[in-house]
Structures are given as C-alpha cells and as structure tokens.
LOBA-307095 format. One record per residue (C-alpha): residue number from 1; x, y, z. Coordinates in steps of 0.2 Angstrom, whole numbers, always signed. Example, Ala and Ser with C-alpha at 12.3 -4.5 7.8 and 13.67 -1.06 7.14 Angstrom:
BEGIN
+-----+-------+-------+-------+
|   i |  east | north |    up |
+-----+-------+-------+-------+
|   1 |   +62 |   -22 |   +39 |
|   2 |   +68 |    -5 |   +36 |
+-----+-------+-------+-------+
//
This chain:
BEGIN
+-----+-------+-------+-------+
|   i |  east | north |    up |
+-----+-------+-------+-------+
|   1 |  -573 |  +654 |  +777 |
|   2 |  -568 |  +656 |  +758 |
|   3 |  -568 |  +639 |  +752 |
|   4 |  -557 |  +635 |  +738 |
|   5 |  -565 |  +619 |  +732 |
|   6 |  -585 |  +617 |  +731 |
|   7 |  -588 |  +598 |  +731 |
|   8 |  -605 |  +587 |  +725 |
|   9 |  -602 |  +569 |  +734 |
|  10 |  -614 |  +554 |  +733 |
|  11 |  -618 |  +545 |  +747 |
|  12 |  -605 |  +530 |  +743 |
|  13 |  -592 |  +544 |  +745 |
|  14 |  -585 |  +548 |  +765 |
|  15 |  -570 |  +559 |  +764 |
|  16 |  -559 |  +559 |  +781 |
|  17 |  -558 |  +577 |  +787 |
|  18 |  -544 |  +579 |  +796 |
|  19 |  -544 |  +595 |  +807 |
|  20 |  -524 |  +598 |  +810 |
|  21 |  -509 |  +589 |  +804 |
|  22 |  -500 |  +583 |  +818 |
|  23 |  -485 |  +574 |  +810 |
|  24 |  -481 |  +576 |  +792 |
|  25 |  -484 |  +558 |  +785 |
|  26 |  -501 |  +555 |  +796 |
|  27 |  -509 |  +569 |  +786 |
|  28 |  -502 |  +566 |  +770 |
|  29 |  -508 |  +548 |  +773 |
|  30 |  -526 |  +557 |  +776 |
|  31 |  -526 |  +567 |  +759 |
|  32 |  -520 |  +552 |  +752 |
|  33 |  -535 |  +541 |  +756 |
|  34 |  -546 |  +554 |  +751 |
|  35 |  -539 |  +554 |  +733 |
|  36 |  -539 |  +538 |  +732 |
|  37 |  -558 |  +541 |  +735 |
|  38 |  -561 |  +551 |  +719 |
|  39 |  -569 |  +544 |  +704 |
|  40 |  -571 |  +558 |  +692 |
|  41 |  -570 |  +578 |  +695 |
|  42 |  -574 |  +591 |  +685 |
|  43 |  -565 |  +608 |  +690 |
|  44 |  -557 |  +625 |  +682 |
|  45 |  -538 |  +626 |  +678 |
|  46 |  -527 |  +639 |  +679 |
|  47 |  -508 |  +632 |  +672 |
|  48 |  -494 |  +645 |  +673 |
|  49 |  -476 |  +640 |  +667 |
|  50 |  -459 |  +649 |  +672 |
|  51 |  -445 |  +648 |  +667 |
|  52 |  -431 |  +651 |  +679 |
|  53 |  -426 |  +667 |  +682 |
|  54 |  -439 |  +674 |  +675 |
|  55 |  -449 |  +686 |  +688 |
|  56 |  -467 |  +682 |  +678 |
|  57 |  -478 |  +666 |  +669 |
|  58 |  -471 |  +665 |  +653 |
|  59 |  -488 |  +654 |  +646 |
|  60 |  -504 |  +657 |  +658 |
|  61 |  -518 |  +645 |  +656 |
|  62 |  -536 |  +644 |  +657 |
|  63 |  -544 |  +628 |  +655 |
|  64 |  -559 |  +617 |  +662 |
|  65 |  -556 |  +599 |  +664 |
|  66 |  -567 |  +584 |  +668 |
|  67 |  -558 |  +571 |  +674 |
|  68 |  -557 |  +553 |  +678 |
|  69 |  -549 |  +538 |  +687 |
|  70 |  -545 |  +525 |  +675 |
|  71 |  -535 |  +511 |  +686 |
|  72 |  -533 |  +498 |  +669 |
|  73 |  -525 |  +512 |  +662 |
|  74 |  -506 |  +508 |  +670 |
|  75 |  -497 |  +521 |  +661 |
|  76 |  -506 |  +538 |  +666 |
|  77 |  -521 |  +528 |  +676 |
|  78 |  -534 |  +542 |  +670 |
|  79 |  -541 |  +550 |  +655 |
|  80 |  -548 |  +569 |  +655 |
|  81 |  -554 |  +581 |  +643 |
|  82 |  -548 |  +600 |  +645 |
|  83 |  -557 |  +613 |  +637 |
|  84 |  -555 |  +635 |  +635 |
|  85 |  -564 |  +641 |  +650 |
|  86 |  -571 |  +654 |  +640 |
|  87 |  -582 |  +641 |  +629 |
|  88 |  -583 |  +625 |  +638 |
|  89 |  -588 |  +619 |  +621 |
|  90 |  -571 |  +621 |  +613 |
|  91 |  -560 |  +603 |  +617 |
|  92 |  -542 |  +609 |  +615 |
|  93 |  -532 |  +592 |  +623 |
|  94 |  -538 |  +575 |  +627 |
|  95 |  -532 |  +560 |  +632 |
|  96 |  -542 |  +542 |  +632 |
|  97 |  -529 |  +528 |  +639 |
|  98 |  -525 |  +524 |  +621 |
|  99 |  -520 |  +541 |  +613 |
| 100 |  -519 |  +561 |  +615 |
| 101 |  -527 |  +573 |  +604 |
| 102 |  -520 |  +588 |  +602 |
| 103 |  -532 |  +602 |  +595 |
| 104 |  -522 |  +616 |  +583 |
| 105 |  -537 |  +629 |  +579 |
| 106 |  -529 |  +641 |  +569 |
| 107 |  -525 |  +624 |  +557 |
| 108 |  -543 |  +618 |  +560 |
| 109 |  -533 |  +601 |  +563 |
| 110 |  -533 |  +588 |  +579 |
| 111 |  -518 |  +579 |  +578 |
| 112 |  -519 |  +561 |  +585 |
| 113 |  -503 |  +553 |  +595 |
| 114 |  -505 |  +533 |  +598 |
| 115 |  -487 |  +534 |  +606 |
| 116 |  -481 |  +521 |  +592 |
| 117 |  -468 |  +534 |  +582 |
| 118 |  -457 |  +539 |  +598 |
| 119 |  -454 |  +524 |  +610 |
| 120 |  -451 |  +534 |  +629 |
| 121 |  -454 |  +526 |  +647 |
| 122 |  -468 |  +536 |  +650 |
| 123 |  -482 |  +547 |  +639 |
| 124 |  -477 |  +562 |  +639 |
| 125 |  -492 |  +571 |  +643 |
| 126 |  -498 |  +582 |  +660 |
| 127 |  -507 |  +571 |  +671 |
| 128 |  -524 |  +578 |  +678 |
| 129 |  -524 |  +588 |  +692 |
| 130 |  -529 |  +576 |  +705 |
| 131 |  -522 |  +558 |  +697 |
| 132 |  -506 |  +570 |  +698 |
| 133 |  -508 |  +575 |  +717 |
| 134 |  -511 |  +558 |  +721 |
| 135 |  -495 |  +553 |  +714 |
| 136 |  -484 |  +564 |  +721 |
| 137 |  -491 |  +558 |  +736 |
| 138 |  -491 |  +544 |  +734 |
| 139 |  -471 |  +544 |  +731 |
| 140 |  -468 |  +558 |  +745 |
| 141 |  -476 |  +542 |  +756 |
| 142 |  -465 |  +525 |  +750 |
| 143 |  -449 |  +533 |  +741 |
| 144 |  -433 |  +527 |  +746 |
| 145 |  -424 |  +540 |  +739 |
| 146 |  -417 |  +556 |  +748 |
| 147 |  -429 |  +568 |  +753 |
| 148 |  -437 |  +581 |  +764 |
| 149 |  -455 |  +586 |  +769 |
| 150 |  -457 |  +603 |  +776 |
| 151 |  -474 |  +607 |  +781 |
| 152 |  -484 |  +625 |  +785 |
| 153 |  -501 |  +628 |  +795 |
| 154 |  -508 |  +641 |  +787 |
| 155 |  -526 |  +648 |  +792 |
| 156 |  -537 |  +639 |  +779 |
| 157 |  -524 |  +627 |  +769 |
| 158 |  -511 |  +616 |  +775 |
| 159 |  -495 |  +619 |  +764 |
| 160 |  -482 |  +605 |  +761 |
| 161 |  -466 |  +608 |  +752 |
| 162 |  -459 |  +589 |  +745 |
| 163 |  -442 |  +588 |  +739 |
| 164 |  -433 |  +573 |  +734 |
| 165 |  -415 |  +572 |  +731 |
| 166 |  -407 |  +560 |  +718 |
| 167 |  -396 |  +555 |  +704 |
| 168 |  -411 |  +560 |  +691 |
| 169 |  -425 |  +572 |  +690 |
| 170 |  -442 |  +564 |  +696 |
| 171 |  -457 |  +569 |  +685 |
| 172 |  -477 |  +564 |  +687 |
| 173 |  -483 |  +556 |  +670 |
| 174 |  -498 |  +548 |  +681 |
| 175 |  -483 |  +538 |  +691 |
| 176 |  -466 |  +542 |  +694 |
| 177 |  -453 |  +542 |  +684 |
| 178 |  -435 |  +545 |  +683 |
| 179 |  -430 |  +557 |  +669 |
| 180 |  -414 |  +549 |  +659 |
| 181 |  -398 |  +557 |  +657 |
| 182 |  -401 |  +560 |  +639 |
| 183 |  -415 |  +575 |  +642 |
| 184 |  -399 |  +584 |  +650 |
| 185 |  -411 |  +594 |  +661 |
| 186 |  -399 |  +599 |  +674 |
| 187 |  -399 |  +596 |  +692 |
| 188 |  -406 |  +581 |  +697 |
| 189 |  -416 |  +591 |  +713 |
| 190 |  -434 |  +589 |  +712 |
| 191 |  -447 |  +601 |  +723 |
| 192 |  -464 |  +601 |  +724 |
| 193 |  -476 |  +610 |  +734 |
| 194 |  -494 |  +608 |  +736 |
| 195 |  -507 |  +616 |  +746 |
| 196 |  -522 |  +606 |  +755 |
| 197 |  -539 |  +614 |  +759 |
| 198 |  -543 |  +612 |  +778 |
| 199 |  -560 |  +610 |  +773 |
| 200 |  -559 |  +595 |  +763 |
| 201 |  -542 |  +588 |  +765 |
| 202 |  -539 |  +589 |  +748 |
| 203 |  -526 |  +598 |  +733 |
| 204 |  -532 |  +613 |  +726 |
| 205 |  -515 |  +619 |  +721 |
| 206 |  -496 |  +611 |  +717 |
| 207 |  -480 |  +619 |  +712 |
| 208 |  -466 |  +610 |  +702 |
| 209 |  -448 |  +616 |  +702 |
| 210 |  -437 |  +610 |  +693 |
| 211 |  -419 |  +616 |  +687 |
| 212 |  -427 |  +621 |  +668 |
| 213 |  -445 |  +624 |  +671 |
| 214 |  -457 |  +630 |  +685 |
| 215 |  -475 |  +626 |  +685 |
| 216 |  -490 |  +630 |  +695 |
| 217 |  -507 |  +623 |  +692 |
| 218 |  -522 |  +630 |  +704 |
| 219 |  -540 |  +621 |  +702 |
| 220 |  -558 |  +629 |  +708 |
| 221 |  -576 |  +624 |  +708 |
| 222 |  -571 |  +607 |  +709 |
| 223 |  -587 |  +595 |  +709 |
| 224 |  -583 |  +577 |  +713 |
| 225 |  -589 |  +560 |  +707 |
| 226 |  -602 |  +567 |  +698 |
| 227 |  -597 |  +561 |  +681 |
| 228 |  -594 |  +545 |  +674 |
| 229 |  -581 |  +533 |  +666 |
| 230 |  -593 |  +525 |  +654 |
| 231 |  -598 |  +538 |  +649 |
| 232 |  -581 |  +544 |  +642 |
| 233 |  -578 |  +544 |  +622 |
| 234 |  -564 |  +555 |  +616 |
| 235 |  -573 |  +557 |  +600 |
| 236 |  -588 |  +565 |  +606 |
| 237 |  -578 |  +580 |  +607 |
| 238 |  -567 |  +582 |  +593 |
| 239 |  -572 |  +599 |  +582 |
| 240 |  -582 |  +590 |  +569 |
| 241 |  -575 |  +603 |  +555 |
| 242 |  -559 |  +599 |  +560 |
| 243 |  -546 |  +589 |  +551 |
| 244 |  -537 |  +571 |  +559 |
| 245 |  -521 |  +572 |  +556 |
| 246 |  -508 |  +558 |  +562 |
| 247 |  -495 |  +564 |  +573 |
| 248 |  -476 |  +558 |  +566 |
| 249 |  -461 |  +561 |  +579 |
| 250 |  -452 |  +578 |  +576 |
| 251 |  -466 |  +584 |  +563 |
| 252 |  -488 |  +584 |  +562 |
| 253 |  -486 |  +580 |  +545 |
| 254 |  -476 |  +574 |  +530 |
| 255 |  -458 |  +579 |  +537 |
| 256 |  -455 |  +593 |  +524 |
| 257 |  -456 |  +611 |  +531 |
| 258 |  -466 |  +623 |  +521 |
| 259 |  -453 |  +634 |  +521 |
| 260 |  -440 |  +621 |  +512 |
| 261 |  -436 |  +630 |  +497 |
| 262 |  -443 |  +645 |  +500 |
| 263 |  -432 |  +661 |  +507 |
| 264 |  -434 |  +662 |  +524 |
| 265 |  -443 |  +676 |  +534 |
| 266 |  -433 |  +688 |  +539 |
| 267 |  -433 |  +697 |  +558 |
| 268 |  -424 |  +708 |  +571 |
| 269 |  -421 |  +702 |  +586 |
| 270 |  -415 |  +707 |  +603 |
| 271 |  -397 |  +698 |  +613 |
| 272 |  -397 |  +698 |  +631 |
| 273 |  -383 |  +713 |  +630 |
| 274 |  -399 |  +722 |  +620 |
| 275 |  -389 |  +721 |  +605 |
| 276 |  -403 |  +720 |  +590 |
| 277 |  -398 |  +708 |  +575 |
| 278 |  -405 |  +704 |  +558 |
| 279 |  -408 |  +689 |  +548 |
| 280 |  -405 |  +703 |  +534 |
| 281 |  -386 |  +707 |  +539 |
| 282 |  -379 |  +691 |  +540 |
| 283 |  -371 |  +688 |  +526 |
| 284 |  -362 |  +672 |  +527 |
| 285 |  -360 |  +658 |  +516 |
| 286 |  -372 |  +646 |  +525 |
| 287 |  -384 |  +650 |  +538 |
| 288 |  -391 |  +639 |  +555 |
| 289 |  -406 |  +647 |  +564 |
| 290 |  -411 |  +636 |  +580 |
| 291 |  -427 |  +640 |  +588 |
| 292 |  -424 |  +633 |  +607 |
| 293 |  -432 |  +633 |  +623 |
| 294 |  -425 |  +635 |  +641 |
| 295 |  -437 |  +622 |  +647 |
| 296 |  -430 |  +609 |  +634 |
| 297 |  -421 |  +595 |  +637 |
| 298 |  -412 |  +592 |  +619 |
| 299 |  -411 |  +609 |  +616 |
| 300 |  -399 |  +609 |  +632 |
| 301 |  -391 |  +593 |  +628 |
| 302 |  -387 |  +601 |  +609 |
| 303 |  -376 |  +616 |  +617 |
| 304 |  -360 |  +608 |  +617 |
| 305 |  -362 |  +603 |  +600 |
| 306 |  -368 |  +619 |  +595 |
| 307 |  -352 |  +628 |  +604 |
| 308 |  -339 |  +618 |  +595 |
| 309 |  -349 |  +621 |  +578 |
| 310 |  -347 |  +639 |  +580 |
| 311 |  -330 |  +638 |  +583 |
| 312 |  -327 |  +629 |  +571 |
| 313 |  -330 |  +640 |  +557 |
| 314 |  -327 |  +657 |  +551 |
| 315 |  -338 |  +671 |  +551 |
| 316 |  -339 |  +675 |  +531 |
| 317 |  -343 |  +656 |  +529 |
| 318 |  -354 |  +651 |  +544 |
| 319 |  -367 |  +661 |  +555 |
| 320 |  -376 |  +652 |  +570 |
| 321 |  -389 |  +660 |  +579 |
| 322 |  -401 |  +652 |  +591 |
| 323 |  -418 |  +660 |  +596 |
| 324 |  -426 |  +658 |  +614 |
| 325 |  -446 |  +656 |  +613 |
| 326 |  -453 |  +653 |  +631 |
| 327 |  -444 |  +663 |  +641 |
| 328 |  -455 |  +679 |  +648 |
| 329 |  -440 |  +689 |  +653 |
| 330 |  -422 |  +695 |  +647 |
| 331 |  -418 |  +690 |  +662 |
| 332 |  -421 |  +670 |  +661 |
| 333 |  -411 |  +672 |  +643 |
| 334 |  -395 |  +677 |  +652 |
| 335 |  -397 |  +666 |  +668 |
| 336 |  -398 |  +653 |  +654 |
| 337 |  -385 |  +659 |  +643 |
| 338 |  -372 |  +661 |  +656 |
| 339 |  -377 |  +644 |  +665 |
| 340 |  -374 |  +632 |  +650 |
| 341 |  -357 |  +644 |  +645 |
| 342 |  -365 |  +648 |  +627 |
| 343 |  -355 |  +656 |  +614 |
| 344 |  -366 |  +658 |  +601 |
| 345 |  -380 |  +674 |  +597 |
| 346 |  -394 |  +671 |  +607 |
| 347 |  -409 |  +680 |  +603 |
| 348 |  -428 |  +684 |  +612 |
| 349 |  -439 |  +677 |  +601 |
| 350 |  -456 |  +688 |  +598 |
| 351 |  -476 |  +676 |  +593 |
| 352 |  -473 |  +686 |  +574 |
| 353 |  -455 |  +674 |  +570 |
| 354 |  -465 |  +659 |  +577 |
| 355 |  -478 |  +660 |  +567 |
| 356 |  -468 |  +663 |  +551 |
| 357 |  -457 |  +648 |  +552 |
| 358 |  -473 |  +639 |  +561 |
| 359 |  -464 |  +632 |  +574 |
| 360 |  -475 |  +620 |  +588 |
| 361 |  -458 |  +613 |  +595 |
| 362 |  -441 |  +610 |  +601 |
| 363 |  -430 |  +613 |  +595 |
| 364 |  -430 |  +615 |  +576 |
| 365 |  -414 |  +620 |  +567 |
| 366 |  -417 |  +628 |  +551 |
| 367 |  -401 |  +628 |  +539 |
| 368 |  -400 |  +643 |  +526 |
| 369 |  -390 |  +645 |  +510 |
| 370 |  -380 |  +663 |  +507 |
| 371 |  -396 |  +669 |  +498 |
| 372 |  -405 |  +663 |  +514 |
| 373 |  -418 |  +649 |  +505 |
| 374 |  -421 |  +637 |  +518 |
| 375 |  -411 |  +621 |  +510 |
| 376 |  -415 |  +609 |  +524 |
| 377 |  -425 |  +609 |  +541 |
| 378 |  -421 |  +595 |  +557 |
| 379 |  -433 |  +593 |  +570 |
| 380 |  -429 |  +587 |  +588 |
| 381 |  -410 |  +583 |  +591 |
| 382 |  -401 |  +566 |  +594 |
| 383 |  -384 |  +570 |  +600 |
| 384 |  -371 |  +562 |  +584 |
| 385 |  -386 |  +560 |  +572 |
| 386 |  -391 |  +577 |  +571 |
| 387 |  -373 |  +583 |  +573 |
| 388 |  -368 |  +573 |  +560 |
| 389 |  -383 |  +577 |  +547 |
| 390 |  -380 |  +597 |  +551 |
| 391 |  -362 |  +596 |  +547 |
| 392 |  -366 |  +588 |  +532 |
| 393 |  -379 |  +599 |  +526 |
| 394 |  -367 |  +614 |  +531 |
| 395 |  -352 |  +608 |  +522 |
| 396 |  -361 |  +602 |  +506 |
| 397 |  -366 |  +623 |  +506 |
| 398 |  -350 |  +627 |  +506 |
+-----+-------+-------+-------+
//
C-alpha cells in the first residue's frame, strides 16, 4: 500500500492506530491524540490557493518545512522554518514565537515583523501543517457553535469534511479564531476538509473554504520527532548576504513609494467583458489606480466607498480603475465583480504591472495627476480614514 506519510518514531513515541472510524467523533478523538503526540516533523509542502470561481491554483507552492511544537508559545504554539524544495538551503519564511521573517530574494532583504506596528487578535501568519490539523481538531471536537461533520471511508485515507456555521468566519492562526466584521470577508460559513492516512491516523492533507479564498496544503515524507526544539534559532537560517529590514504596517520600508514623484508605468489590461484599456488613454484630470485582491478583506470592505467615489465624479475630471492580482481566471474576476455590484473598470492584472509599481500587498491605491506622476501612494484601507485622505488628495488635484 502507497503510503502517504513515511514516519521515523522513537521509542517514547506510541501512535494509536485506529483501523476503521466507527463514529465520527471516536476517530477524530483518535487523530487527535496522536498529534498531540508530535514533537517536531519535518515534511514536504505543497500550498495551492484559489480563488473562488476560478477552475485552477492561482499560487502553487513547493516548500520543505521543519516543524515544531512550541506549547509557551500561546499565540501560534509552534515555530517552523519553510524552505524551496528545490534547495533546502534557501529559508524563504520563519517564524520563532517572537517574530516572522519574511525572505524577498529578488531585494536580497529579510524583513522582520515583531507584531508591535499592527495590533490584531491573532498573528497573522499560516500555522504549520500539523499545529494547524490539530487545531481544527481540536475545535471540530469542543465547539459550541453550529456545525456539521460529514465523514468518507475511502480505501487508504479516512476523509472528514468540517463545517462550522456562525456569525463570523473561523480561521486557524495556531488556535481559533473569529474573524471581525471589519475584514468584510463575506459569508460567515467556514469548511474544512482534511484527509487522514489509515496507516497512521494521521493529516496528510486539509482543505479550507472560505467565501474569498480556497486553500489546500498536502504534506509527504513526513518524518517525526526527529528534530529538536532546542535546537531551533531562527537566525541560523537567514541568508547571510541579505539585508534586515524592519517591517512598518502597510510598507517594508520608509512609507514613501519609489514611484512618488515619478510618472507612473503605463499598461494594457484586460475587463472581464475582454474589453482592453490603457493607462495611456485616460485622460482625466486626476487618476486612482487600486491594485486589489479577491482574497482580501479591506479591499472588499473599500468597495462601497469606492462605488460612491466613482459616482461622484465626472469622467474628464476623475478616472478610477482597480486591478485584480490573484485571481487565476476571468472567471473568478466576474464572479467577484458582479457579487460585490462593482461599478468601476475592473482589470486582470499580469506579474509585468506588479513588479513595476512593486506591489507585495493589499491593497495599495496609487493617485495620479493628469500628466499621470504618482502624486501620492496609501497602503492598506481603514474605512473613513483612507476615504477621507483619498478625497483629499483628489480634490487638491483638482
């Protein structure tokens, strides 16, 4: 039988093989104790990300992690290192209970984020495969909220779809939490499906749905408590020709764009009707370019703000578009577009316009003058504060 998890276990370490679920909580219960039993693991990664109503993985990733339980931790409660697959030399993310770095290799930069310049609930960062599993789990098991817990007996893996119905979105940032209002992520349903190896009683794959983003993270030659804890130091891995920079909410660096200043880059882009447009062609007064995401929560919560702006203006003095950069397909762009009722030009983006205005984020609205030099860049949106410093900026280019 084709195993999907290979596992190295020391002698202190008894898993509880369970051959068959016979009620859904009993097993889960089962795969629960045996994560509670893993230490540390090392293991291959593959992360794909969808956005709905796309029909492919808009991002595909390949990664190696080495992971580990870290219980003082009470925010993620473990620490891991992930690294390309393709050179296991090459640390691209890490996170050590105290801070994430972020590795940007074209830059030659790891940026460092101590959670001190955007105070949030939870860290946002993906939990490690199994800490994650266990969490899920873990909730599925002592949740009061609404839910449901379908179950599958395949031939070699036990699947479990988990679905938990409630007034907000639950995500996994190590524990639980509930996603506030104010990330305007949509529906409050939250699905999650995970596959267990009969061989081992273990996670080797989970699946999140949610009504902005789909995710699927698979794992393979997983070897278990193997590594240590104590041996752990972040540092150890960072690129030594690489720059530190300090992370600063909404920017990497100093808060002024490089483009500030400068004319901005131009582009064709397609609309969802496959109507091509131009920076070149519009010729209004003042300009407002939004790069946005499908998965984003701000960028969501900016679209009624953004549909009165439009509105509110006329076409020889102000031009709005907004670009889409995750989505994979046309047609995640139009489910989107006609979801939220947008009334504005919304573009496909292509990885050329990213790297020109050297976006990392979402979103970023860019503001152009009528020769189209970018007068002023905002990063992130806080609904009435960055309403109220666009229309400022707009009107004082009037």
């Amino acid at each position: 039988m084709k195993k999907h998890i290979i596992f190295a276990l020391f002698a202190f370490i008894t898993l509880n093989v369970y051959s068959a679920p016979t009620d859904t909580k009993s097993y889960l219960r089962v795969v629960l104790n045996n994560l509670e039993k893993v230490e540390s693991a090392t293991y291959n990664s593959t992360k794909e990300d969808w956005a709905p109503g796309d029909t492919a993985a808009s991002i595909i990733i390949h990664d190696y992690i080495k992971e580990y339980n870290n219980n003082p931790d009470s925010t993620i409660g473990a620490n891991y290192v992930s690294f390309l697959q393709k050179d296991t030399t090459q640390m691209n993310f890490c996170y050590d209970g105290k801070m994430r770095a972020i590795v940007y290799p074209d830059k030659k930069e790891i940026v460092i984020d101590s959670f001190n310049t955007r105070i949030l609930p939870f860290r946002p960062l993906n939990a490690p495969f199994f800490n994650r599993a266990k969490n899920i789990i873990k909730y599925a098991l002592n949740t009061k909220d609404s839910n449901t817990i379908i179950t599958e007996d395949k031939k070699e893996s036990v699947y479990y779809c988990l679905t938990f119905y409630g007034s907000k979105q639950v995500e996994f940032f190590g524990k639980a939490y509930y996603i506030e209002n104010t990330f305007d992520y949509g529906e409050s349903i939250s699905k999650y499906e995970i596959w267990m190896d009969k061989s081992t009683d273990l996670p080797f794959k989970i699946r999140r749905e949610m009504s902005h983003d789909i995710s699927v993270e698979k794992v393979s030659n997983v070897i278990l408590n193997k590594i240590k804890l104590k041996d752990f130091n972040a540092a150890h891995y960072f690129q030594p020709d690489y720059k530190i920079v300090a992370y600063l909410s909404g920017n990497k660096k100093n808060g002024v764009n490089k483009l500030v200043g400068k004319k901005a880059p131009d582009w064709t882009l397609m609309d969802t009707i496959s109507k091509t447009h131009s920076l070149n062609n519009l010729n209004s007064r003042v300009v407002m370019i939004q790069f946005t995401s499908v998965s984003c929560g701000p960028c969501r919560l900016s679209i009624p703000f953004l549909n009165k702006l439009t509105s509110g203006y006329k076409k020889e003095d102000f031009n709005f578009i907004a670009i889409e950069c995750s989505a994979n397909s046309m047609n995640a762009l139009k489910y989107y577009q006609n979801k939220n009722a947008i009334n504005y030009t919304f573009l496909k983006s292509v990885k050329a316009v990213l790297k020109d205005y050297d976006i990392t984020s979402f979103p970023v609205f860019f503001i152009l003058d009528k020769d189209h030099v970018v007068r002023n860049v905002f990063n992130g949106y806080s609904e009435e504060v960055t309403d109220s410093k666009i229309r400022e900026t707009i009107n004082q280019l009037m």
